[in-house]
N, C-alpha and C positions, 0 to 999 in steps of 0.2 A: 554665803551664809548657809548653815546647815542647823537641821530641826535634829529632834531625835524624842522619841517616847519613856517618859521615866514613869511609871505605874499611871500612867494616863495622865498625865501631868507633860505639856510639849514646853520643851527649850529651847528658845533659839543658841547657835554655837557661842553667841560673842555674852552671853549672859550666865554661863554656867560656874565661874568661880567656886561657889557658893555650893553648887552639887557635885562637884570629883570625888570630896571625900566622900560621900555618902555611895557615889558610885561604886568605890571599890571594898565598900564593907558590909553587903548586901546579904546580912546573914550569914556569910564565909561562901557564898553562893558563888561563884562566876557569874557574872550577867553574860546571856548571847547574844553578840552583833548581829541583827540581823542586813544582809545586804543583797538590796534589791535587782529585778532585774532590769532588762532593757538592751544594750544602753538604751537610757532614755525612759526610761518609767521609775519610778517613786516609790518613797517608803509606805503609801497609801493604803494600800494590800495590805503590810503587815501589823495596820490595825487592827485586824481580822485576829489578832492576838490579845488584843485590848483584856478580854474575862482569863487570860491566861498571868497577864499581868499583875490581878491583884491577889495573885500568890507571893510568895515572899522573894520570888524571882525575877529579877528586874529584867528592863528588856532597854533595848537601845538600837535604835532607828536611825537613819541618816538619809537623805537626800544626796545624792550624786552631783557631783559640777555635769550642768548642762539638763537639769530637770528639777520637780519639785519648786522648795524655796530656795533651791541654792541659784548660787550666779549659772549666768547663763550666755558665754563669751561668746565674742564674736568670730572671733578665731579660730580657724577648724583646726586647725596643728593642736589646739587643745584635744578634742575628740579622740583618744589614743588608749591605749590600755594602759601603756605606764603612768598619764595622766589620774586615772583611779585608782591603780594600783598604790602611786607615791600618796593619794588622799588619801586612802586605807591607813597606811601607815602614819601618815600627820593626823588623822582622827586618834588610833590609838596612843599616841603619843601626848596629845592635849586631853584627851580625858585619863590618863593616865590608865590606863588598861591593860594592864600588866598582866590578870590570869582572865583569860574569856573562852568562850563557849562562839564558835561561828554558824552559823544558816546562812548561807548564799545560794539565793532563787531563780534560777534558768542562769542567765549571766553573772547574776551574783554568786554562783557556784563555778562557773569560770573564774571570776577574779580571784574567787579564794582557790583556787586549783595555781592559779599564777602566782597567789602570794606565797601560798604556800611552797613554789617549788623554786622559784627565785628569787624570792626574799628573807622571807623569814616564818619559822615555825616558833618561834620562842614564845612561850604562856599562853601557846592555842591547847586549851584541855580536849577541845574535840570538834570534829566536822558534819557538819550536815552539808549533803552535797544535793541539791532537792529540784531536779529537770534540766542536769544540766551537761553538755558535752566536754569532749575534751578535744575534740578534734572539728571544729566545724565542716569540715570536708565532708567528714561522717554524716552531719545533719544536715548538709544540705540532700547528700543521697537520701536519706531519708523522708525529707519533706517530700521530695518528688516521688518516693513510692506512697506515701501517702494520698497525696493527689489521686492516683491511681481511684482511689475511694471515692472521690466524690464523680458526680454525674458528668455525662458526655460532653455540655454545654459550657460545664465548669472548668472541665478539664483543655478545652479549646481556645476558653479568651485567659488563662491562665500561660499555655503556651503561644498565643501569642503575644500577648504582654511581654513575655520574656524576650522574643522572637525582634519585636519593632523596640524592645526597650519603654516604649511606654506604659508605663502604669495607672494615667487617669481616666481609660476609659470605663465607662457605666457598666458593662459586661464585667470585666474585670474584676473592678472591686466592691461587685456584686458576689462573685464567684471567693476571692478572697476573705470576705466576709463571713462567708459558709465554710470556710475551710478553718477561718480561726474560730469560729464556733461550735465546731466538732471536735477540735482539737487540742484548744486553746482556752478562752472562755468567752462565755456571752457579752455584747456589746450591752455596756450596764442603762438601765433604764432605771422608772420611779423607784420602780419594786427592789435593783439591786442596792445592798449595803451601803451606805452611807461613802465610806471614801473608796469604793469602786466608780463613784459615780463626781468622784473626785479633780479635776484636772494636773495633768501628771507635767505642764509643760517643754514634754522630751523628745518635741518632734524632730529639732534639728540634729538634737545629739543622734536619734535612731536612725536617722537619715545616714548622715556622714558616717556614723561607726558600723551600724548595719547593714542598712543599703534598703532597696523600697519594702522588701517583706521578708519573710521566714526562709524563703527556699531561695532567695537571690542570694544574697549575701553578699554584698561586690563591695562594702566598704573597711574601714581602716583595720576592722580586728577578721576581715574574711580569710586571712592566713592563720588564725589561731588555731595551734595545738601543741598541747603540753602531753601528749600521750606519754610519750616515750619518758616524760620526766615524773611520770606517777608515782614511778617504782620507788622514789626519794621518800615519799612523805610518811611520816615515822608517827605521826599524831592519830588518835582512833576516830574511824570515819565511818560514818553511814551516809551511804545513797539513796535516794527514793527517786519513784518517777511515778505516773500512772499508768495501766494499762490504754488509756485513749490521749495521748501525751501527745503533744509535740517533739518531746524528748520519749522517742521511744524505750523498748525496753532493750531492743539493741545499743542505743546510744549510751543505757544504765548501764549495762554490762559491762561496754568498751571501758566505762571508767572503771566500775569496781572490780574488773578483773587485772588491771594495772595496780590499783594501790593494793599494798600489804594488809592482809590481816583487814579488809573493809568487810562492813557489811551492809545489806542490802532491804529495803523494804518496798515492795509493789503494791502501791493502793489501786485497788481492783475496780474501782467506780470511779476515777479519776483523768480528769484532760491537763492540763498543764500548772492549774494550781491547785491541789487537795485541797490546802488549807480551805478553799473555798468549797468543793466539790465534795469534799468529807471531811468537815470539819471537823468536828470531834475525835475524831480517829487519829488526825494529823497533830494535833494536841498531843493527845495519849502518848503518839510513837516521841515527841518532841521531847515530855516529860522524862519520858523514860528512858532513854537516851543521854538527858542531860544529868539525871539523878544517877548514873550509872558511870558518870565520867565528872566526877565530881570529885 
């Protein structure tokens, strides 16, 4: 089962007959897919676009198989890139999505970096590519120079964790914790937004295709890189990352100095999701971006 946000209006998948059309004649707009990241985290975050929707721009959300309200198998051979990759494309196919507009967020700018280079480019008007690698090799070095950053203490039961392989001890995901909150974002409490504070159901999926955190990497998509197949994609692309990223600004670059003709935006105050971090601004560049490739 998959959700998805129409001017704040949620849809489950098997109920939408009734909206395709309306989907695809949105003022002559393109609507943009937005596609989350993870694996294993949810289209919850890109509520955060909720006052952006009641422009005349429609917006369209989905939950991922293995998080959200989608199914959630038991199967690990599910947990795969072509797994999402192939829902990507049955999503566009059942809402009938013929011209769009993409945003994929840390992973969800992988996937569309894969759809785009091994699938198909047909009626994508343009790419937002927004914290995301092209080569996890790269981010995993970089997590580890980040580390460097944080304190002596943190930096110890982080390598040992790695060291014994275990990840539940109290040090550890103490240290982890600080590490995704400098980098990443804050663990949501009363005070954060509404569906930050949301459950994302993506543990297993983030498990098995990630691996236990950010800088391991050891599961099913830990070989991912499309580097070298950058050079293919022919549709207009903007990258953005933050300056206090998880996706550094070496890791922005790797990409957009691969794809043709990209361009680049660094938000200056931001950890791994502007939209949250500077909101308004993230808006702006999105608008304008979309109004520009229209």
């Amino acid at each position: 089962m998959y959700i998805w946000k129409l001017k704040k209006v949620t849809c489950r998948f098997t109920d939408i007959k009734h909206t395709t059309e309306s989907l695809a004649i949105s003022d002559n707009k393109a609507p943009p897919l937005l596609i989350h990241g993870g694996p294993g985290s949810s289209h919850n975050y890109f509520e955060l676009l909720d006052d952006y929707a009641n422009t005349s721009r429609q917006l369209i959300m989905y939950d991922q198989v293995g998080c959200g309200k989608s199914s959630i198998p038991d199967d690990e051979s599910v947990y795969v890139k072509e797994t999402w990759a192939e829902e990507l494309i049955a999503l566009r196919k059942y809402l009938h999505l013929d011209q769009i507009h993409m945003l994929g967020q840390s992973w969800g700018g992988m996937l569309e970096m894969l759809y785009l280079t091994h699938y198909s480019q047909n009626g994508v008007k343009s790419v937002m590519i927004d914290g995301s690698p092209a080569s996890l090799e790269l981010w995993r070095q970089e997590q580890h120079r980040l580390i460097k950053y944080l304190s002596y203490e943190d930096r110890q039961a982080i390598a040992e964790a790695e060291r014994t392989g275990d990840f539940t001890g109290p040090k550890y995901l103490a240290a982890n914790d600080r590490y995704m909150e400098r980098y990443c974002w804050d663990d949501p409490d009363e005070n954060s937004p509404e569906p930050l504070r949301r459950p994302t159901n993506g543990k297993k999926a983030s498990l098995i295709a990630e691996g236990p955190n950010e800088f391991t990497e050891n599961g099913t998509i830990s070989d991912f890189d499309v580097t070298d197949d950058l050079k293919n994609i022919h549709v207009p692309v903007l990258v953005t990352n933050g300056t206090d990223d998880l996706c550094t600004p070496l890791i922005a670059k790797s990409v957009y100095d691969h794809i043709p003709n990209a361009k680049w935006h660094l938000f200056a105050n931001s950890r791994h999701l502007a939209l949250l971090d500077q909101h308004d601004e993230f808006i702006q560049v999105l608008d304008t971006w979309l109004n520009e490739n229209d």
